[in-house]
C-alpha positions as CSV (number, residue, x, y, z in Angstrom):
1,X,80.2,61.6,32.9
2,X,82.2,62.7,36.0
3,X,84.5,65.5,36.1
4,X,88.2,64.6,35.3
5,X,91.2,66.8,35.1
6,X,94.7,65.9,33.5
7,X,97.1,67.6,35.7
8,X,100.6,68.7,34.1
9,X,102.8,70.2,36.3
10,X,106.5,69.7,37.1
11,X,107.0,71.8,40.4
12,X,106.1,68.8,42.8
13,X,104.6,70.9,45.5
14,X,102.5,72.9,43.5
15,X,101.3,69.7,41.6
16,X,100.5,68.1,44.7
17,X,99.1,71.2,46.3
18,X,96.2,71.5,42.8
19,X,96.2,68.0,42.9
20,X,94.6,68.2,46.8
21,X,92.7,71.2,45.7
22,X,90.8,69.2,42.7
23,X,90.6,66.0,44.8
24,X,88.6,67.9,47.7
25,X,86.2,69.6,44.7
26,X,85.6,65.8,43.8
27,X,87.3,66.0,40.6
28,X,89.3,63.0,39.6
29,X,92.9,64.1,39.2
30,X,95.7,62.4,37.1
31,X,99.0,64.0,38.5
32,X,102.1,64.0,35.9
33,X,105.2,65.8,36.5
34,X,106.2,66.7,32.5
35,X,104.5,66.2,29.2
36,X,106.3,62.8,28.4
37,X,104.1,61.5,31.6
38,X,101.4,62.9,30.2
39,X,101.2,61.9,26.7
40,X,99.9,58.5,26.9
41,X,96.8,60.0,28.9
42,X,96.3,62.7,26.0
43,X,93.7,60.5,23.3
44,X,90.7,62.0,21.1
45,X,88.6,59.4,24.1
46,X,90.0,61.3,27.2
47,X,86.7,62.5,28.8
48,X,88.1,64.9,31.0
49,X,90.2,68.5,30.1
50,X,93.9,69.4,30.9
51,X,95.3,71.5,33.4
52,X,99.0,72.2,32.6
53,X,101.7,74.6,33.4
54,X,103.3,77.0,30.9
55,X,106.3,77.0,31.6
56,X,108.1,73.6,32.0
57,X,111.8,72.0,31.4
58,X,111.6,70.2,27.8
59,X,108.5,70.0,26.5
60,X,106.3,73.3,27.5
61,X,102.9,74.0,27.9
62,X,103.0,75.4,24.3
63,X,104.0,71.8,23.1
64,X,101.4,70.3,25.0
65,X,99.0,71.7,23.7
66,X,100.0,71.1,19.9
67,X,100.1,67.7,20.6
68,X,96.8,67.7,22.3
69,X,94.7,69.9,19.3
70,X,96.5,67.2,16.6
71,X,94.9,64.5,19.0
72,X,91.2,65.9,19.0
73,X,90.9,70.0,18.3
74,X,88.1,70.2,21.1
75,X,89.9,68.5,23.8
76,X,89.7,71.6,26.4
77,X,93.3,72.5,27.1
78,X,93.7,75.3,30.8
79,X,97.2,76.6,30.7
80,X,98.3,77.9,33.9
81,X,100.7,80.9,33.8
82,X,103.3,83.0,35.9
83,X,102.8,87.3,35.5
84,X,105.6,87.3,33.0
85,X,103.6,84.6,30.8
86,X,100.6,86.2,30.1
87,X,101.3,87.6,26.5
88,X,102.4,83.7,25.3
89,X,99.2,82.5,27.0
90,X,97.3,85.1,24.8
91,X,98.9,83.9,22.1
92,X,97.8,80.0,23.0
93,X,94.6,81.0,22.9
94,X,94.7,82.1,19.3
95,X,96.5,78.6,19.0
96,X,93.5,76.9,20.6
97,X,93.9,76.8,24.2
98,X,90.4,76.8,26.0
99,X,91.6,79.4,29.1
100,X,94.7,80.4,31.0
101,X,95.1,81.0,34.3
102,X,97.4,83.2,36.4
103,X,99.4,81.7,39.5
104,X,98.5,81.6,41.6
105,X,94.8,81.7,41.0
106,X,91.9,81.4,43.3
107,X,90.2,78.1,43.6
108,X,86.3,79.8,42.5
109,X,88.1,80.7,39.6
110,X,90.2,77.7,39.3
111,X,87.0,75.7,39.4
112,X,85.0,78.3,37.0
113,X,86.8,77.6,34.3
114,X,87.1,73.3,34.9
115,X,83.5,73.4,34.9
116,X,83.1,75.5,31.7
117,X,85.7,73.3,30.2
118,X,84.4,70.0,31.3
119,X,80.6,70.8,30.1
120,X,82.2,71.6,27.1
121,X,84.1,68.9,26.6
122,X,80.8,66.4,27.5
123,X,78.8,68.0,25.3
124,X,81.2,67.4,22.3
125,X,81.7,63.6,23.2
126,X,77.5,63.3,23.7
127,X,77.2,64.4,20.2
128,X,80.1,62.2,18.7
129,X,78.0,59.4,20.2
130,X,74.7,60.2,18.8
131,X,76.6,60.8,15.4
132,X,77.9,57.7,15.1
133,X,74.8,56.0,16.9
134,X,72.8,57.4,14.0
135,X,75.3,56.6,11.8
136,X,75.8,52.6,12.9
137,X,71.9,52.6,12.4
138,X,71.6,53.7,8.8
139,X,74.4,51.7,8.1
140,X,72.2,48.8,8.9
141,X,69.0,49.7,7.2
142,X,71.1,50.2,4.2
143,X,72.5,46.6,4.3
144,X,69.1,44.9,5.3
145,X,67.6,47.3,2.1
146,X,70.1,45.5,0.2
147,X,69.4,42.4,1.2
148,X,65.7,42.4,0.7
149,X,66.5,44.2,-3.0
150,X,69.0,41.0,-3.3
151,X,66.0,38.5,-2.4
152,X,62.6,40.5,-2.9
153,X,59.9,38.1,-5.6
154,X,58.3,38.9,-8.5
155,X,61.4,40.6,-10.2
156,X,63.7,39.5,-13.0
157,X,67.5,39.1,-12.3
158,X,68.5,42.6,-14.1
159,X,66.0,44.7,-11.6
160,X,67.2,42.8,-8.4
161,X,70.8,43.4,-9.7
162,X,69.9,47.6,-10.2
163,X,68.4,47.4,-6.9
164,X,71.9,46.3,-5.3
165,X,73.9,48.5,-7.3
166,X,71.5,51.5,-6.4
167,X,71.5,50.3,-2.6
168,X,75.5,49.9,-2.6
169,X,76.0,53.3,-4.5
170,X,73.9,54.7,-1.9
171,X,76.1,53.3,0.7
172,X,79.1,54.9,-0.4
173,X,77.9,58.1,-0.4
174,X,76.9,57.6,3.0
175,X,80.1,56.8,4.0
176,X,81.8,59.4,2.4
177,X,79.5,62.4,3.5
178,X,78.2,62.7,0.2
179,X,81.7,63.0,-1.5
180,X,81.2,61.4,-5.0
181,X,85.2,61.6,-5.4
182,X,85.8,59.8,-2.2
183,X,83.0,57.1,-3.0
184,X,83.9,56.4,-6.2
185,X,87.5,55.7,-5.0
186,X,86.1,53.4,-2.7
187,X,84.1,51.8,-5.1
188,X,87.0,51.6,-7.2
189,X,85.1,53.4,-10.1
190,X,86.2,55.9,-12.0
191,X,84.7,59.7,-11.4
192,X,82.9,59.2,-14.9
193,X,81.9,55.9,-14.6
194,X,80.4,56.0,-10.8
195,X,78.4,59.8,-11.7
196,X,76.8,57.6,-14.9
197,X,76.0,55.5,-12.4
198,X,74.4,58.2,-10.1
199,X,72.1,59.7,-13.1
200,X,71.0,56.2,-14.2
201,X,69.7,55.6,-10.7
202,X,68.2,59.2,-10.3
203,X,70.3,59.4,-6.9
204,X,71.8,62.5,-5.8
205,X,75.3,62.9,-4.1
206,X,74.4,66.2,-2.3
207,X,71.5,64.3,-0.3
208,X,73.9,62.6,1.9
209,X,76.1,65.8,2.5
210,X,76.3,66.2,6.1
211,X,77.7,69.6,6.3
């Protein structure tokens, strides 16, 4: 996954000036001048982390980063900061920023700390994908086990139909993390009814827990 930085800055020379400085450390910039540029760019898929100035007319670097933790709390968020902006850049941090940078700042350390973000922010998309990977694959041995419990010889109508019901209980715990509230509902069971359900079949919510 190549190294990608969202660049929010509305002083046009010092945009342009980081913008030159990431481009020659073959880092794939995207420039915007104000967080209303930026917005569209800002989404839970984004692979890369943002670079953004503190202080900016409208919507500030504290705004930005709200909207960016309500998007996807681990997208890495670098505030850069003037002298005077250091105690508010503390306080982002507590808010969820990933770093903060004085200006202006040397390019090692500029760098530094895009690295650190960026391997941070690959390793949290590499294990989305292998969760849901994982995820699309049980998913499908579920289905084919209901299948085969729907069609499998030699057994009377009643045990294929507690097969399926077992198979599709099963299922919505799955999908629900192991929730019984949440699978019943999706079920549309009652509580009571679906936990009957759950002792007659000798399955157990908190075996599909996954945290």
């Amino acid at each position: 996954m190549s190294a990608k930085v969202l660049l929010v800055e509305d002083d046009r020379a010092v945009r342009e000036a980081l913008a030159d400085t990431l481009e020659l450390a073959d880092r794939a910039c995207i420039a915007a001048g104000s967080f209303v540029e930026a917005k569209d760019r800002i989404r839970s898929d984004f692979t890369g982390v943002i670079l953004s100035d503190m202080r900016m007319p409208g919507r500030d670097g504290f705004h930005l980063l709200d909207y960016a933790q309500g998007v996807d709390p681990d997208l890495p968020v670098i505030l850069l900061t003037g002298e005077g902006d250091v105690p508010m850049a503390v306080k982002a941090l507590g808010r969820g920023a990933f770093a903060f940078l004085e200006k202006p700042c040397e390019t090692s350390d500029l760098l530094a700390v895009l690295d650190r973000a960026q391997k941070s922010r690959t390793m949290v998309l590499e294990n989305r994908r292998r969760i849901t990977e994982s995820g699309d694959a049980a998913a499908a041995r579920r289905q084919e086990q209901i299948a085969e419990a729907a069609s499998e010889p030699g057994l009377t109508l009643a045990d294929r139909m507690a097969r399926v019901e077992a198979a599709l209980l099963e299922e919505a715990l799955a999908r629900a993390g192991g929730q019984a509230g949440v699978a019943a509902q999706a079920l549309g069971l009652p509580r009571k009814t679906f936990y009957d359900k759950l002792a007659r079949h000798g399955i157990r919510a908190d075996h599909f827990r996954t945290g």
